[in-house]
C-alpha positions in Angstrom: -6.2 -30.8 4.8 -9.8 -30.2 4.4 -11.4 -27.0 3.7 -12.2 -24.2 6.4 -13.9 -21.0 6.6 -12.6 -18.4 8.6 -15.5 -16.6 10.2 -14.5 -12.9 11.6 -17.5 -11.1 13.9 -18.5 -8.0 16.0 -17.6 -10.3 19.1 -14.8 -12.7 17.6 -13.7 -15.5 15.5 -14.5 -19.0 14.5 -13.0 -21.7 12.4 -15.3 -23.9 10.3 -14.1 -27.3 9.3 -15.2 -29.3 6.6 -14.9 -32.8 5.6 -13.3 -34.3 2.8 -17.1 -34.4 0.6 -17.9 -30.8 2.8 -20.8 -32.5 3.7 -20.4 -32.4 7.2 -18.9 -29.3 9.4 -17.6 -28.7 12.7 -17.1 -25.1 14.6 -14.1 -24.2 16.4 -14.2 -21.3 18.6 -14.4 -19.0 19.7 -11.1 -16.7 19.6 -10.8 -13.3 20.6 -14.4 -13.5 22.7 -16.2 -9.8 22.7 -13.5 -8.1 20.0 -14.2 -6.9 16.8 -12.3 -8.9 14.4 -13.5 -7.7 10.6 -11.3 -10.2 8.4 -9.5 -13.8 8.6 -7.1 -14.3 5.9 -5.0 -17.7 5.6 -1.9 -17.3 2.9 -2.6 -19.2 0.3 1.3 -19.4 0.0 2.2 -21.0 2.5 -1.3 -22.5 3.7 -0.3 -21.7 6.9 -0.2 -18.5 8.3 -3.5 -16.7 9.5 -3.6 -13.2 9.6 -6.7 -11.4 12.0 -7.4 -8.3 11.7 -9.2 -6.8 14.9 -10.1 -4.0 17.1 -9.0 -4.6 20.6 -10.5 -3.0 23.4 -7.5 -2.6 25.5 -4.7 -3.0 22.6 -7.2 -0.8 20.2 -6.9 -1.6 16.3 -4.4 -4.0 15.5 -3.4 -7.3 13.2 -2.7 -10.5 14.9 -0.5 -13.5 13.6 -1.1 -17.6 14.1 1.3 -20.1 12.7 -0.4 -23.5 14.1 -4.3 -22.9 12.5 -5.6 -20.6 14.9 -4.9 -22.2 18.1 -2.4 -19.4 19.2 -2.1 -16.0 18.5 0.2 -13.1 18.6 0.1 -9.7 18.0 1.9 -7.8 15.3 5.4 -6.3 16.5 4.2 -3.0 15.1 0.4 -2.8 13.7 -1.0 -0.5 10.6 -0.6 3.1 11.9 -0.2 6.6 10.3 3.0 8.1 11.0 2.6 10.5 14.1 2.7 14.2 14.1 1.4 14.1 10.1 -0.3 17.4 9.6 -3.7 15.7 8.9 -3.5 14.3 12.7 -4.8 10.9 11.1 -5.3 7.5 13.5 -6.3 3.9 12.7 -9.6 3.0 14.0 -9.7 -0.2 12.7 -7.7 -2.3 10.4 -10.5 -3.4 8.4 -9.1 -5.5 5.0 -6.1 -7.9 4.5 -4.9 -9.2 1.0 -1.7 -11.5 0.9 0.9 -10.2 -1.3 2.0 -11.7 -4.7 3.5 -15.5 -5.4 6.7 -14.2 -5.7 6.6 -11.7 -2.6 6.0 -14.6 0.6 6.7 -12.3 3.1 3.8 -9.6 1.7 0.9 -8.5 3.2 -1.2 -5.3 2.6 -3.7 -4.2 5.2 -6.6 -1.4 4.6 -7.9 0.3 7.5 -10.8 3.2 8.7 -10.0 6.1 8.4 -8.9 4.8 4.8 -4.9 4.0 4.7 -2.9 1.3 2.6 -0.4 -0.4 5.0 2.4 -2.7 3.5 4.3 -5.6 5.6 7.1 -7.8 3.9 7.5 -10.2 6.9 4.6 -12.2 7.0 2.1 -9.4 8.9 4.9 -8.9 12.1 5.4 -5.3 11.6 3.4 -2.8 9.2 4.8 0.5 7.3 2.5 2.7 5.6 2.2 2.9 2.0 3.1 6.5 1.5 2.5 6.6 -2.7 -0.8 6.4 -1.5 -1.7 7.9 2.2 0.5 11.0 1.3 -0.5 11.3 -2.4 -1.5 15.2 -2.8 -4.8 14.1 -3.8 -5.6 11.5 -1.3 -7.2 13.9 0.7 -9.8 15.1 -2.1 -9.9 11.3 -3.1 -11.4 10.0 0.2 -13.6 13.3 0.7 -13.0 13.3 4.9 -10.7 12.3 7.1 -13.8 11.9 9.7 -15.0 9.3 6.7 -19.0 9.2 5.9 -20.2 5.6 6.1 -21.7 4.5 9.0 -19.4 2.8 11.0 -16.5 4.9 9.6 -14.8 4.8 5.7 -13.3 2.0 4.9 -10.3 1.1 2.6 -11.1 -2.5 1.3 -10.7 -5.0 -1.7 -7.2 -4.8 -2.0 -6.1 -6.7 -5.4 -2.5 -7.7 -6.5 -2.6 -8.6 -10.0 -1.2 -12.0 -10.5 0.6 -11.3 -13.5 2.9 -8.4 -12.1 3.1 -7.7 -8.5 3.8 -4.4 -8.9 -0.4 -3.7 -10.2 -2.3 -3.3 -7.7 -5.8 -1.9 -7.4 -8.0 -1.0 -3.9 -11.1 0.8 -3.6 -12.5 3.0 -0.8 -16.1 3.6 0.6 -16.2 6.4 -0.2 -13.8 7.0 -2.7 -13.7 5.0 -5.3 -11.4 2.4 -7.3 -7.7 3.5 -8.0 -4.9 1.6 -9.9 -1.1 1.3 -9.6 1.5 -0.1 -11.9 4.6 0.7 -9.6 3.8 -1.4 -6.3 2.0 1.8 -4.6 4.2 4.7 -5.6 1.5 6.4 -8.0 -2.1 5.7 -8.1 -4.6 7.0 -10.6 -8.6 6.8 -10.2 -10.4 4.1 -12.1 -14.0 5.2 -11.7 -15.1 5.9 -15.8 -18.6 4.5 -16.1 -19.9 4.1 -12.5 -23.1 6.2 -11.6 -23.0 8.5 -8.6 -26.7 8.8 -8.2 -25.9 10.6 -4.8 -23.7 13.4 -6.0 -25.7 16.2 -8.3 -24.6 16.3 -12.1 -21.7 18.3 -13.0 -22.6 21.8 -14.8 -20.5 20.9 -17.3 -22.0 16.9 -17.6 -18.5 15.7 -17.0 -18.3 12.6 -15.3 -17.1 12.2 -11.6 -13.2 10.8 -11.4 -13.5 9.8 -7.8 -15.8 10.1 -4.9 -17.5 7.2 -5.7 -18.7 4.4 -2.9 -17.8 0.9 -4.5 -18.5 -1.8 -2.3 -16.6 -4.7 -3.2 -14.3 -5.0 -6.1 -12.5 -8.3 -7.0 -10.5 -9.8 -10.0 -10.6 -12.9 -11.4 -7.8 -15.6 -11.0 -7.6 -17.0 -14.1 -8.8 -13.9 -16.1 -6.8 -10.6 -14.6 -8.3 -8.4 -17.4 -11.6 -9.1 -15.7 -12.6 -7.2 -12.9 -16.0 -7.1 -11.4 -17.9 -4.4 -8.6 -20.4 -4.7 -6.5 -21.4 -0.6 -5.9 -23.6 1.6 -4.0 -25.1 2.6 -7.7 -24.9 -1.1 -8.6 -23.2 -3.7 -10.5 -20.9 -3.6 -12.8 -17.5 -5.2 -15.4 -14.8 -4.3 -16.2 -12.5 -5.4 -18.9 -9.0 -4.3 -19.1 -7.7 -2.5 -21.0 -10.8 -0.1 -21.0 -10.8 2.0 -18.1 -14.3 2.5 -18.3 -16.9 0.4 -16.4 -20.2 -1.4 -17.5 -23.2 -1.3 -15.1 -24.3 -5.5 -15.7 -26.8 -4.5 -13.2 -29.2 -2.9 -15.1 -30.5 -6.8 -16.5 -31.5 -7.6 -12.9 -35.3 -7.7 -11.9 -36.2 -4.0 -11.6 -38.1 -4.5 -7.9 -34.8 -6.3 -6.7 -32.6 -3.9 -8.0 -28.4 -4.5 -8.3 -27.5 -3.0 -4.8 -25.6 -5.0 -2.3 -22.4 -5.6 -0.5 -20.2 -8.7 -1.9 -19.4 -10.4 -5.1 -18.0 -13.2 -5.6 -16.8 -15.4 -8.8 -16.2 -18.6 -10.3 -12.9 -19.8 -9.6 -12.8 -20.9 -13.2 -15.2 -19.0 -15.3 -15.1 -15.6 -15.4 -18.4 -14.8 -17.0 -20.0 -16.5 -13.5 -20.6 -14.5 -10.6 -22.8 -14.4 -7.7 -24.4 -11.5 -5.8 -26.3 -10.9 -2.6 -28.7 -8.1 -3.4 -30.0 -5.9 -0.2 -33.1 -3.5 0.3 -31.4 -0.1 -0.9 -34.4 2.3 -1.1 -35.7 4.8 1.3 -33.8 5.2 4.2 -31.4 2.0 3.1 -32.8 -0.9 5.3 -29.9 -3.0 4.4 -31.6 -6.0 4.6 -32.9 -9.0 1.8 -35.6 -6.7 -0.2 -38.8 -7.9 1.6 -37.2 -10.1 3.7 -36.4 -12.8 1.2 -33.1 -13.4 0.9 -32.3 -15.1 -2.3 -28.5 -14.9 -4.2 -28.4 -13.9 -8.0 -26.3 -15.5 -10.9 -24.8 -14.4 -13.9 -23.1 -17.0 -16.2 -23.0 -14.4 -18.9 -21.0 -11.7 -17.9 -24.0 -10.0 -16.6 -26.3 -9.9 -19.9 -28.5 -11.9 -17.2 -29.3 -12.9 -13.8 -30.9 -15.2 -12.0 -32.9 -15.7 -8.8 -31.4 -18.5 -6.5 -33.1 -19.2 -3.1 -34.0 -22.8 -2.9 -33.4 -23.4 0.7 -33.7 -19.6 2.0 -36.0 -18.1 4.4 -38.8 -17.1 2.3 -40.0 -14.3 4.7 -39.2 -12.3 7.4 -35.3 -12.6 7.1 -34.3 -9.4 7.4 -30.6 -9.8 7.6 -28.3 -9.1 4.6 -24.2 -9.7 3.6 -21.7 -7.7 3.8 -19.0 -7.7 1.4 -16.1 -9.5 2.9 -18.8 -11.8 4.5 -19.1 -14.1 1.2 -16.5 -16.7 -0.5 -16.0 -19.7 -3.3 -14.2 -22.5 -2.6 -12.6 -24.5 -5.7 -14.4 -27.3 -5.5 -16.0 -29.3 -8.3 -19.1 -28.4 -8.0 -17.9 -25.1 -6.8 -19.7 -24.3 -3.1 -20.6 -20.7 -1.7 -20.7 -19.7 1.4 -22.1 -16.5 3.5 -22.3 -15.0 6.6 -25.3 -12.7 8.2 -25.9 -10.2 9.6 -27.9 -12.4 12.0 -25.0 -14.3 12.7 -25.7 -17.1 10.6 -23.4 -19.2 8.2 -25.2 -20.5 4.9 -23.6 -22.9 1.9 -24.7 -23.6 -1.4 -22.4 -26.7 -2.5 -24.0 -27.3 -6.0 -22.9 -23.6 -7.5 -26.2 -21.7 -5.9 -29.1 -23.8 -6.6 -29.7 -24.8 -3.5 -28.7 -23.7 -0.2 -28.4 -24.6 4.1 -27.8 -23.5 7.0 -24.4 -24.9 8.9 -24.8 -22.6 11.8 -26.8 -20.1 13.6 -26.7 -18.2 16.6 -23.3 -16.5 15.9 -22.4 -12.9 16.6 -23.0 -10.5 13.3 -20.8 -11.9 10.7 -17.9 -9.5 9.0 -16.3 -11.7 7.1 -16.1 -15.4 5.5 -13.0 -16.7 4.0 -11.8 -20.1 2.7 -8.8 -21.7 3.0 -7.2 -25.4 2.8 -4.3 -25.2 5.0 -1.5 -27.7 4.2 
């Protein structure tokens, strides 16, 4: 079947559909009318199984389950929740992140949620157990700074990342936080922060680096590459490449009045020294918007020793509307295409690798997320 984009926003969720040349589009929706749905996940797997995760207003924070593309929908047997009576008196807000679990695991899904948890389920998204390795970890608490969680609309545990090699590594990252790895499927975790700035903390006396505490904003690993891992921050961009454990800020190479702030990043399906970023006005009061109101996307096809500017296409003033970091995707197409959502509600592509971009709709509620999928 053709490609489609699973849109997830503040008032529900729509299904794009593509072509066979993704030259033309058609929208489906929507589902889930005036409810908060923050991420759309199709299993690559089985390419058929859609997970949702939303905040209800009568059923609260939940994951729902579809089986036949998106038509129907049912809602988890027993959602992501903190076990009850814990002494930190900790309760889902939202469930804001979904990752599929490995190749070999079909039944696998992991779910991060505000206030920042790691949920596990191993039958397909029906019922959800926490992750205790990590929510009970006697450290967790000084990890993810307060339980009350500082970002705006609440902390959020995101960019949850099974290594395909071994499906017992995993990594996450938390805003705020910071990025954390495991190499025994969740049991023990261990902070992964080396190298990332934390311009909003004051130096240490003793110029030590922070371990943790850090506000990454999207972290994601390449396919084809595992070794490769790349983060879009709140102190910028930056590389990693395993087995260091310490980060490199890429960042620094792009234009000094655009900066290397923003929410998503995303790769090339088959290089992993091409990625793509959505930079957003980070100074004074943090605007959150395309710096001047000119959106434009940046590439690197160099592991970050350069950027550069992409907006052929793009408003060229008074866009204020940025992306957030689940709200941008790659499909694996030949040339590859990118796609975004806004914060304005609408849905962009670029199918020639970022050098030029369109509209495919406008008029949407604010966009959370943008996944792609080719369901079987």
């Amino acid at each position: 079947m053709p490609l489609q984009l699973y849109i997830a926003t503040r008032k529900g969720v729509w299904i794009a559909r593509a072509d066979a040349d993704r030259r033309t589009w058609s929208l489906d929706g929507p589902r889930f009318l005036g409810q908060q749905c923050h991420h759309v996940v199709l299993d690559p797997r089985d390419r058929k199984t859609l997970l949702c995760a939303s905040r209800q207003w009568h059923l609260g924070p939940t994951v729902f389950r579809s089986d036949d593309g998106g038509a129907t929908w049912k809602e988890a047997a027993t959602p992501p929740q903190f076990v009850k009576g814990e002494p930190r008196e900790r309760a889902v807000d939202h469930v804001f992140w979904l990752t599929p679990g490995h190749a070999s695991e079909p039944g696998v899904w992991y779910a991060g949620t505000s206030p920042k948890g790691l949920f596990r389920s191993e039958d397909g998204g029906v019922t959800w157990a926490p992750v205790a390795g990590f929510n009970d970890h006697p450290d967790q608490h000084n990890w993810v700074g307060s339980d009350k969680d500082q970002t705006p609309d609440g902390g959020k545990l995101h960019s949850i990342v099974v290594d395909p090699r071994d499906p017992a590594h995993l990594y996450l990252s938390m805003s705020s936080g910071g990025t954390f790895e495991s190499t025994d499927r969740g049991a023990g975790w261990q902070p992964l922060n080396l190298g990332v700035a934390m311009d909003f903390a004051p130096a240490k006396e003793d110029g030590s680096e922070y371990t943790y505490g850090h506000d990454p904003h999207c972290m994601v690993q390449h396919p084809l590459a595992p070794d490769r891992l790349w983060q879009q921050n709140h102190c910028g961009i930056y590389r990693l490449d395993r087995p260091s454990d310490r980060w490199q800020r890429v960042g620094k190479a792009m234009p000094a009045e655009i900066g290397d702030v923003g929410f998503a990043v995303v790769m090339h399906p088959r290089d992993p020294d091409t990625a793509w970023v959505h930079p957003m006005d980070a100074g004074g009061d943090w605007p959150r918007t395309s710096p001047g109101g000119k959106p434009a996307m940046f590439v690197t096809r160099d592991a970050g020793a350069s950027w550069q500017r992409r907006d052929e296409g793009l408003p060229r003033e008074q866009a204020w509307w940025t992306v957030k970091r689940q709200a941008m995707c790659t499909d694996a197409g030949e040339p590859v295409g990118i796609y975004f959502g806004t914060t304005s509600g609408e849905l962009w592509t670029s199918p020639d690798e970022g050098d030029s971009f369109r509209c495919l709709f406008r008029h949407l509620p604010h966009i959370f997320a943008v996944t792609a999928g080719e369901p079987a």
